[in-house]
C-alpha positions as CSV (number, residue, x, y, z in Angstrom):
1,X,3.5,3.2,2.6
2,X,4.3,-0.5,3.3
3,X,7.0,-2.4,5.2
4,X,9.3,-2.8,2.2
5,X,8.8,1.2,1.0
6,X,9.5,2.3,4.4
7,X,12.9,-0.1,4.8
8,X,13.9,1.2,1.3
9,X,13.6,4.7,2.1
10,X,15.1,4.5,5.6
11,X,18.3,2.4,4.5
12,X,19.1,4.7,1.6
13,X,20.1,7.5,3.8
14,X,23.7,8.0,4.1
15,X,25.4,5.7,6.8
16,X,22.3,3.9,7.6
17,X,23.0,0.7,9.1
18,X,19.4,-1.8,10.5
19,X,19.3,-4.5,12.7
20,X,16.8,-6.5,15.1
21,X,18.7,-5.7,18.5
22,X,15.1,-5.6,20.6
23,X,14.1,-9.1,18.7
24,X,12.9,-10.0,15.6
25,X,9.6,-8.1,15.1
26,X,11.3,-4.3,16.0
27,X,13.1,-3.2,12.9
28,X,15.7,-0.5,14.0
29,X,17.8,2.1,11.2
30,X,20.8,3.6,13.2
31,X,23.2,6.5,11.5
32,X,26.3,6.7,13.7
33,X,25.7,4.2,16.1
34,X,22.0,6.1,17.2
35,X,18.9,5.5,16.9
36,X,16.1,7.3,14.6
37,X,13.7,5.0,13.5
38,X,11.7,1.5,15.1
39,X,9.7,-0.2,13.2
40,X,7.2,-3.0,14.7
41,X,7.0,-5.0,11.6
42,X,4.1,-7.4,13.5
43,X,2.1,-4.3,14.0
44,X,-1.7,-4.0,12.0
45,X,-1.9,-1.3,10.7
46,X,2.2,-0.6,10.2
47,X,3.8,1.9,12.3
48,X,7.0,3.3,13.6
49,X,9.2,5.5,16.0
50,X,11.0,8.6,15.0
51,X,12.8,11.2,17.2
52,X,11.3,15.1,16.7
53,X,11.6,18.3,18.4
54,X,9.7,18.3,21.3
55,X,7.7,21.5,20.3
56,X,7.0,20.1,16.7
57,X,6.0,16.3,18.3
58,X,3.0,18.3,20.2
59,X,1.9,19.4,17.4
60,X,1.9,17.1,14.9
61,X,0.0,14.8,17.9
62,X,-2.3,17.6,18.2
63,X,-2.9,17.6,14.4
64,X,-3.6,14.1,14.1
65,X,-5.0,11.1,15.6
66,X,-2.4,8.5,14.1
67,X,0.8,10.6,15.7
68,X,0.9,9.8,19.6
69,X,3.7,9.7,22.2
70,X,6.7,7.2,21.3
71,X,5.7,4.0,22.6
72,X,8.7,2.5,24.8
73,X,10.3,5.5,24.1
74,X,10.8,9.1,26.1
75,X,7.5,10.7,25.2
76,X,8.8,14.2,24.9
77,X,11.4,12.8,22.4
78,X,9.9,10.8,20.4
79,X,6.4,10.2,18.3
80,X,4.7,6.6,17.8
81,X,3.5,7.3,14.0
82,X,0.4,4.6,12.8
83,X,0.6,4.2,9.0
84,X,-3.6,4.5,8.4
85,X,-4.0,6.2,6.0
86,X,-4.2,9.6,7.6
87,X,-0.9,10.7,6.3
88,X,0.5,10.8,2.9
89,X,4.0,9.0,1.9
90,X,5.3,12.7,1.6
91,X,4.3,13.2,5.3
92,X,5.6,9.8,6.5
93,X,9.0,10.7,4.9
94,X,9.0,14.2,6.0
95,X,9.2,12.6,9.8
96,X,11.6,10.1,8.7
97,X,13.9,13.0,7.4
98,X,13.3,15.3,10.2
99,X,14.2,12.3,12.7
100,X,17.5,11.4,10.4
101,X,18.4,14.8,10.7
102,X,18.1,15.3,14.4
103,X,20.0,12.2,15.0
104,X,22.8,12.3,12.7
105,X,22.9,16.2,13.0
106,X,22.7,17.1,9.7
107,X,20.8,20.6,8.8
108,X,18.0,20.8,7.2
């Protein structure tokens, strides 16, 4: 998954608004006014933010070596997720969806 597939994806969820409020290389997808998705666009390889239940962030970071603690971010909260590789698009969007959901509080 790239830059563009990942903006595409996150914008087309309902009431997705993005903006640069932390400066221009942290991409950031709100629904309602909160946050569920940072992108650092300058980062090699890509990667982003995304909120998760605390028991499931464990163990997705558990499971693999490209999910760790959200970066600049409450750690329990939040997962830091490097696009390596490691993860399939279906995975990437999976934690996308699961963060949109927590956020907007929309059941899944």
């Amino acid at each position: 998954m790239n830059i563009e597939e990942l903006r595409d994806y996150a914008i087309a969820k309902p009431d997705t608004e993005e903006g640069f409020p932390f400066g221009e290389s942290t991409l950031v997808f709100k629904v309602k006014g909160k946050i569920f998705l940072l992108v650092s666009v300058d980062a090699q390889p890509l990667q982003f933010n995304a909120k998760c239940d605390p028991e499931k962030a464990m163990e997705l970071r558990e499971q693999y070596d490209s999910v760790l603690p959200g970066y600049h971010m409450n750690k329990k909260h939040w997962n830091t997720v490097i696009i390596d590789g490691s993860l399939s698009k279906k995975q990437l969007k999976e934690m996308i969806d699961h963060s949109y959901a927590l956020v907007a509080k929309v059941k899944k």
